[in-house]
C-alpha positions as CSV (number, residue, x, y, z in Angstrom):
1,X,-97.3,37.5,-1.2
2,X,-94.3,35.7,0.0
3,X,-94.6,32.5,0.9
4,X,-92.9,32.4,4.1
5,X,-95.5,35.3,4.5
6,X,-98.4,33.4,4.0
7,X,-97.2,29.9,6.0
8,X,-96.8,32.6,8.9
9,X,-100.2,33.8,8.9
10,X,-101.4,30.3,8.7
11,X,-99.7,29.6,11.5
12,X,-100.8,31.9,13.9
13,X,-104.3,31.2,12.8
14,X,-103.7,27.6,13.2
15,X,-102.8,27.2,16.7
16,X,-105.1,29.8,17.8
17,X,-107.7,27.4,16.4
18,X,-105.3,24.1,17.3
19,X,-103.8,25.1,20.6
20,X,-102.5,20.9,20.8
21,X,-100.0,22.1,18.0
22,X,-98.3,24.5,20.0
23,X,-97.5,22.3,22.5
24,X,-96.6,19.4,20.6
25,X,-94.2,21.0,18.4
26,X,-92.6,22.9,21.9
27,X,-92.3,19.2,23.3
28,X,-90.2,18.5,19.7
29,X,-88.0,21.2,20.1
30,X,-87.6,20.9,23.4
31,X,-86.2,17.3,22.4
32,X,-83.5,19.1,20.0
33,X,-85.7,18.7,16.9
34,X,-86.5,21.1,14.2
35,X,-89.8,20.7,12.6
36,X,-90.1,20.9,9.3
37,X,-93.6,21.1,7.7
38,X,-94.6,18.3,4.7
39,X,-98.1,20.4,3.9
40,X,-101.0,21.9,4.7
41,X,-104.8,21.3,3.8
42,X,-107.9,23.2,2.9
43,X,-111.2,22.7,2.9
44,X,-114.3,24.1,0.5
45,X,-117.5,23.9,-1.5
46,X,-117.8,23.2,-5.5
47,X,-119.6,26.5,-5.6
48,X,-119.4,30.0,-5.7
49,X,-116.5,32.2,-5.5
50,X,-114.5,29.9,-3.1
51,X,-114.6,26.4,-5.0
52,X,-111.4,24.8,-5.9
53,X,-111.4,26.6,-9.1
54,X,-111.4,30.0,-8.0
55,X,-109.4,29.0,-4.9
56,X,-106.2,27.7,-7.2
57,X,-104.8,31.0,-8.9
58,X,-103.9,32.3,-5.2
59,X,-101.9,29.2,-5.1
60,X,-100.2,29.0,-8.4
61,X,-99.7,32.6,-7.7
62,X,-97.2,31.7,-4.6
63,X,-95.3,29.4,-7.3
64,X,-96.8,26.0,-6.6
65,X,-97.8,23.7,-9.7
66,X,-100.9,21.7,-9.4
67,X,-99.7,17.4,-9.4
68,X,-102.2,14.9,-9.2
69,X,-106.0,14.7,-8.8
70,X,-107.5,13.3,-6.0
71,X,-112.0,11.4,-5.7
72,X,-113.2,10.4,-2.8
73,X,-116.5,8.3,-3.4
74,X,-118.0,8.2,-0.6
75,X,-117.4,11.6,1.0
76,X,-118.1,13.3,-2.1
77,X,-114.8,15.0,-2.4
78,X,-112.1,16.0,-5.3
79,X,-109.1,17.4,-4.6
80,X,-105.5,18.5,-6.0
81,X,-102.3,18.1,-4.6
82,X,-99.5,21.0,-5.4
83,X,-96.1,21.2,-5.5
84,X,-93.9,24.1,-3.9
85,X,-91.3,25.8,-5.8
86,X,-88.7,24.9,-3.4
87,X,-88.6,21.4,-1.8
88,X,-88.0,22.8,1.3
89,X,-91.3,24.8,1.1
90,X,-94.6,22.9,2.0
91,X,-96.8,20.9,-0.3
92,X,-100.7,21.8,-0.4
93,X,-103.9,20.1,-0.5
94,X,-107.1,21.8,-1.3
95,X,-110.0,19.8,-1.3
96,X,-114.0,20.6,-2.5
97,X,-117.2,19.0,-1.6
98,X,-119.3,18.1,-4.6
99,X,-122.5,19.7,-2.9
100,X,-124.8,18.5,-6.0
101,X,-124.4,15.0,-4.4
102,X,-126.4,16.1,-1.2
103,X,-130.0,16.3,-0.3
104,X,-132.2,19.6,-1.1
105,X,-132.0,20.2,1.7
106,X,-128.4,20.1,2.7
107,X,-127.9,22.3,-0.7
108,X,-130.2,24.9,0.0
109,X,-128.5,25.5,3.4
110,X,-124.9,25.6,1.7
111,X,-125.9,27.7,-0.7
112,X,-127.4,30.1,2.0
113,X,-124.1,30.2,3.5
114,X,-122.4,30.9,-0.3
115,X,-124.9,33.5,-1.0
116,X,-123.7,35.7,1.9
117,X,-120.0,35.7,0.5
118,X,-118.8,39.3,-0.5
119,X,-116.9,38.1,-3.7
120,X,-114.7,41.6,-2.8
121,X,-113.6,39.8,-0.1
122,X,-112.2,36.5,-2.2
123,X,-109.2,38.9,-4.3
124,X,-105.7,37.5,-2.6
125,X,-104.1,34.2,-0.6
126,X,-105.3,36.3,2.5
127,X,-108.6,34.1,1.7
128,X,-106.7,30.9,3.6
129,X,-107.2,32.7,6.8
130,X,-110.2,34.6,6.7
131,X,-112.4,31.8,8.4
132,X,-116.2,31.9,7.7
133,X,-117.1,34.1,5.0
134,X,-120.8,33.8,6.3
135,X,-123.0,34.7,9.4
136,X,-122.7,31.3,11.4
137,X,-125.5,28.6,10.7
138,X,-128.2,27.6,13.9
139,X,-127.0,24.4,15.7
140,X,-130.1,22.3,13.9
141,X,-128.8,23.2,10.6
142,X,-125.6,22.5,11.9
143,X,-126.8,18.8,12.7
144,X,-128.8,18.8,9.5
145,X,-125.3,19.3,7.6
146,X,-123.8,17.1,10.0
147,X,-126.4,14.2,9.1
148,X,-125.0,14.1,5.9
149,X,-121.0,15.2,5.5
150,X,-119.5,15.5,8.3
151,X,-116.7,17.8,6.1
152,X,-119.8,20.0,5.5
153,X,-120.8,20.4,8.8
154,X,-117.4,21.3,9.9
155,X,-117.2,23.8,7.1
156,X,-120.2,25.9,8.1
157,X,-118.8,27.0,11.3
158,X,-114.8,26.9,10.8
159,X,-114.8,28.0,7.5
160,X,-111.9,28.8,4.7
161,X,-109.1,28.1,7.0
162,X,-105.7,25.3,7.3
163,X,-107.4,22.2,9.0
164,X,-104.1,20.6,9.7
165,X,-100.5,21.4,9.1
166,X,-98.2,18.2,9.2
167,X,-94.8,17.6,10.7
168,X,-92.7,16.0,8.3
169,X,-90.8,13.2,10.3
170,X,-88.2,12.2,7.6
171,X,-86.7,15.8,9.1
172,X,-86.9,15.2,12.6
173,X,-83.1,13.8,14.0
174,X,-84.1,11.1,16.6
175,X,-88.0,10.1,15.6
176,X,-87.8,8.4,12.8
177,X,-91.5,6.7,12.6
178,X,-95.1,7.4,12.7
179,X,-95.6,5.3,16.0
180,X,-92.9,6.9,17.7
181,X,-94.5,10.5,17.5
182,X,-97.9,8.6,17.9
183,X,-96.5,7.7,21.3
184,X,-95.0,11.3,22.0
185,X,-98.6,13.0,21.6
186,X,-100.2,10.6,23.7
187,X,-98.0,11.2,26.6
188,X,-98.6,15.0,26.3
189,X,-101.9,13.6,26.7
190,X,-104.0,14.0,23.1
191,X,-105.5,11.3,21.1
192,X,-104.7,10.1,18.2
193,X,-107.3,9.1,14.9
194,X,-107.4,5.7,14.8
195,X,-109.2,5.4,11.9
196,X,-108.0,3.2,9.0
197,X,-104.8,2.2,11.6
198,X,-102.7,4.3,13.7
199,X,-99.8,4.2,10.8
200,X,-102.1,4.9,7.5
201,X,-100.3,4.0,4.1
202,X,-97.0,2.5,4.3
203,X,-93.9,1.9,2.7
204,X,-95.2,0.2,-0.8
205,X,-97.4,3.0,-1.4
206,X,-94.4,5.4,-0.5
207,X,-96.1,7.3,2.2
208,X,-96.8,6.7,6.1
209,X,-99.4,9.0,7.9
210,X,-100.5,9.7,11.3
211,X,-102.7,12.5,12.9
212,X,-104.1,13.6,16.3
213,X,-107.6,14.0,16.9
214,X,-108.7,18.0,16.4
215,X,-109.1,20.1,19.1
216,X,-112.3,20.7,20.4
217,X,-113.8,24.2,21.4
218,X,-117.2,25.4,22.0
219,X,-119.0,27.4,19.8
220,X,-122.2,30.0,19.9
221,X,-124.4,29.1,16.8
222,X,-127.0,31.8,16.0
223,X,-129.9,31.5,18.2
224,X,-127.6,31.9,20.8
225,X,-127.0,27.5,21.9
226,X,-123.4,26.8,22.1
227,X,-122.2,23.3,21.7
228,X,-118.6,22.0,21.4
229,X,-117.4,21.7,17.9
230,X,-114.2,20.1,16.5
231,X,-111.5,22.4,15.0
232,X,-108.2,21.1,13.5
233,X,-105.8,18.4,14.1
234,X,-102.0,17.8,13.5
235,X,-100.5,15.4,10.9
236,X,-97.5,13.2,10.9
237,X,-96.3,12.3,7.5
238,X,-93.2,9.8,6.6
239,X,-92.3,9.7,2.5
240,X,-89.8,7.0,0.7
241,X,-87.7,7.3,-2.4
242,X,-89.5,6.0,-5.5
243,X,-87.9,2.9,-8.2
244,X,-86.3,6.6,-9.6
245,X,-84.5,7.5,-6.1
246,X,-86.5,10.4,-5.3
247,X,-88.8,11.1,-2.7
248,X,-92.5,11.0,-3.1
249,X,-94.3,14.2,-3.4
250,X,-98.0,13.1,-3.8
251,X,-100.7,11.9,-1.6
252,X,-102.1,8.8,-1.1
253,X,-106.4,8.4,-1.3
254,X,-107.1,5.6,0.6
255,X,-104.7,7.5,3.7
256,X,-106.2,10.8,3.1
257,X,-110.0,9.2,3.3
258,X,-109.4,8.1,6.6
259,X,-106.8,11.4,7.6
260,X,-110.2,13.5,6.9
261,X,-112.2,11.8,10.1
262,X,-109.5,13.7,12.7
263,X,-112.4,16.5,12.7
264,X,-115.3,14.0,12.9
265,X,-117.1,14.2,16.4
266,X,-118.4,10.9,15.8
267,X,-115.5,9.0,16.7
């Protein structure tokens, strides 16, 4: 697969799921900017045939090289950051939750959802798109999950899909900082995470971030309740030139801990 072919389909997949990023990057070119995108993300379990492991030949496969490794304590991730072929093309970030560190409990439902996974269906990038590779979970397992990763809850019912593309600013012409198109989205009237800051990172660690807040549609669980979930969110990302004048291409932890609460309904 191409890889303009496969950013395309995440695309349309994206703002079907994020309608806010549609209209926010209208608003940009209706300013005279062209939008440029500095990555996407993914989210996944440690298991089965869609952990990070099995996930990562589709993405080598597109010409990307894997770059730095990634923990998160307390949210119980690991993750890899990869490199395009082309520095035009965007970086990726595929994270896994380490679902040994949850309850019984919280296992035993994951690996329900696992279990149903035709492995016939996990055989090209196509994967990045599919969404939920399982029967949807009932709303009280939903809330059991939700008890105890919010990423896991989230993962049950969105499923193997882009949570966030990101608008890289050092390409737009006349915003050139995070609180700038902080500012923009508000006044087209979505909310940003304020989590960690506003502006996470900064320029001694060689990267700025911002994000909205995801979207927010309902969904039926089985059983038949349906309750409003969160879906996916839109980055802002602002890179400087390292001590050997080029730009930084990885990701920052302590950003990306924080960057992971757009989805949280909590706050």
């Amino acid at each position: 697969m191409h890889i303009d072919t496969f950013f395309d389909h995440l695309w349309q997949d994206y703002i079907r799921m994020t309608p806010q990023a549609e209209t926010i990057a209208q608003a940009l070119r209706d300013r005279g900017e062209t939008i440029q995108n500095d990555h996407v993300a993914f989210r996944t379990f440690n298991r089965g045939p869609i952990s990070l492991e099995k996930l990562e030949p589709f993405i080598l496969d597109l010409g990307y090289q894997r770059y730095e490794p990634y923990h998160f304590a307390e949210k119980k991730l690991d993750a890899y950051g990869y490199i395009p072929p082309n520095p035009e093309q965007p970086r990726i970030f595929l994270s896994e939750l380490r679902v040994e560190e949850l309850s019984a409990e919280a296992q035993r439902l994951i690996d329900g959802l696992i279990e149903q996974i035709d492995p016939s269906d996990v055989n090209d990038a196509s994967i990045f798109w599919r969404g939920p590779l399982w029967a949807v979970p009932t709303w009280a397992d939903y809330q059991q999950l939700a008890s105890e990763s919010e990423y896991a809850a989230w993962l049950s019912v969105i499923g193997l899909r882009c949570n966030h593309f990101t608008i890289d600013v050092n390409a737009l012409r006349d915003i050139d900082s995070i609180d700038s198109i902080n500012t923009l989205v508000e006044d087209l009237g979505f909310s940003i995470n304020a989590s960690g800051g506003r502006v996470k990172g900064s320029p001694d660690v060689l990267l700025e971030q911002g994000s909205t807040k995801a979207s927010i549609q309902p969904f039926e669980f089985a059983g038949g309740e349906t309750h409003d979930v969160t879906t996916c969110y839109y980055e802002f990302a602002k890179r400087y030139l390292n001590d050997e004048g080029q730009l930084y291409q990885g990701f920052v932890a302590a950003s990306a801990d924080k960057i992971f609460e757009s989805t949280d309904m909590r706050s």
